[in-house]
C-alpha positions in Angstrom: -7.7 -8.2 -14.0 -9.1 -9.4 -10.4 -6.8 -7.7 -7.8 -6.6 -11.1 -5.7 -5.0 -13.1 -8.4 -1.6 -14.2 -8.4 -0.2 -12.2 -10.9 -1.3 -8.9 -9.0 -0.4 -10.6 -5.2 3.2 -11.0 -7.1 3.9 -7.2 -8.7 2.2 -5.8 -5.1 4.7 -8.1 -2.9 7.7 -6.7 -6.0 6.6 -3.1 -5.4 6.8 -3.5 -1.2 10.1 -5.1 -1.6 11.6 -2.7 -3.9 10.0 0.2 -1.8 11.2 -0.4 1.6 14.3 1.4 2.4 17.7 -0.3 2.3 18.0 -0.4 5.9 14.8 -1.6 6.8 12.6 -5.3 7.1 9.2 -5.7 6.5 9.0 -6.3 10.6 10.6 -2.9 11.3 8.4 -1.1 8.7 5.1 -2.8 10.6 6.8 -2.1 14.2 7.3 1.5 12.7 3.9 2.0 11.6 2.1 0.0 14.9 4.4 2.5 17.1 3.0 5.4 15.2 -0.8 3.9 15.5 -0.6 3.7 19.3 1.0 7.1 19.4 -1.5 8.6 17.5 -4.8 6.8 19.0 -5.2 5.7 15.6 -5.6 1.6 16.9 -8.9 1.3 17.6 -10.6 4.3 15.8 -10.6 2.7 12.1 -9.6 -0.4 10.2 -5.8 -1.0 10.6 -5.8 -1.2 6.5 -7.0 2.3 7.1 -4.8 3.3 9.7 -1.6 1.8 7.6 -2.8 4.4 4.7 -3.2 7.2 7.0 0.4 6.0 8.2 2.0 6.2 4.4 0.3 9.1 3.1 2.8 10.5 6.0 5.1 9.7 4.1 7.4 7.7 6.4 11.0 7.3 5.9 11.0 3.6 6.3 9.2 3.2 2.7 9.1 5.0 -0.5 5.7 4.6 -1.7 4.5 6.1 -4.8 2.1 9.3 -3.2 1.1 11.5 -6.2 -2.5 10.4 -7.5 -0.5 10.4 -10.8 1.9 7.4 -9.7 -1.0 5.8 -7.7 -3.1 5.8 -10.9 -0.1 4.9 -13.1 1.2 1.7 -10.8 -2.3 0.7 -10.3 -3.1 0.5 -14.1 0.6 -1.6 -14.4 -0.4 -4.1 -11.4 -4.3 -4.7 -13.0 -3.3 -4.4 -16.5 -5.6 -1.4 -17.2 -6.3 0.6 -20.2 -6.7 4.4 -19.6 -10.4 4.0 -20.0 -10.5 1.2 -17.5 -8.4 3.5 -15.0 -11.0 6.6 -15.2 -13.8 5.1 -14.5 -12.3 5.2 -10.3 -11.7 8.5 -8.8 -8.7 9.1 -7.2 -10.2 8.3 -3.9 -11.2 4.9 -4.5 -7.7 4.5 -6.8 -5.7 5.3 -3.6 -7.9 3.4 -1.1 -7.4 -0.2 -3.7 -3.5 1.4 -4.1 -3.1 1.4 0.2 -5.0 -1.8 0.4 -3.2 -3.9 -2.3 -0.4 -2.7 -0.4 -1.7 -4.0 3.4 -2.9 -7.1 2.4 0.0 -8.3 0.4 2.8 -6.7 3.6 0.6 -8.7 5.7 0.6 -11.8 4.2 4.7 -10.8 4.1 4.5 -10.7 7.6 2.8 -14.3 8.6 5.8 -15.7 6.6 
């Protein structure tokens, strides 16, 4: 399945939703992480779809993001409807880069609402 069709956009904006702690908004999560950028230099040295990776392999109390390449693997074969086979044939480098960037684009999209 293409990761920019509607279906996928749908389970990525679910799994956000449902991983954002009880106490926080989508605009508190993205003031969290663009306070921890600027803190760390991190603004202007990479991509911010980068930077918001760097941000939740950090593992940041204001989400709850799967961060085992295990559940990366496993959520990213249930949001593209992949087989196993289909699944291997990334490593876990490019699983969790397409995990952190489903993620991004979708919580910005989230945000322009």
């Amino acid at each position: 399945m293409k990761t920019n069709c509607k279906e996928v956009r749908t389970k990525v904006k679910q799994y956000i939703v449902d991983h954002i702690a009880d106490d926080e908004t989508a605009e508190s999560v993205y003031r969290s992480f663009s306070e921890w950028a600027e803190n760390d230099n991190y603004a202007n040295a990479m991509p911010e779809n980068e930077v918001f990776q760097r941000w939740c392999q950090c593992l940041p109390s204001e989400v709850t993001f799967d961060y085992t390449n295990y559940d990366i693997k496993e959520t990213l074969k249930s949001w593209l409807n992949q087989t196993e086979a289909e699944a291997e044939k990334y490593d876990i480098f490019k699983q969790q880069h397409l995990f952190y960037y489903l993620i991004f684009a979708e919580f910005k999209k989230m945000l322009a609402k």
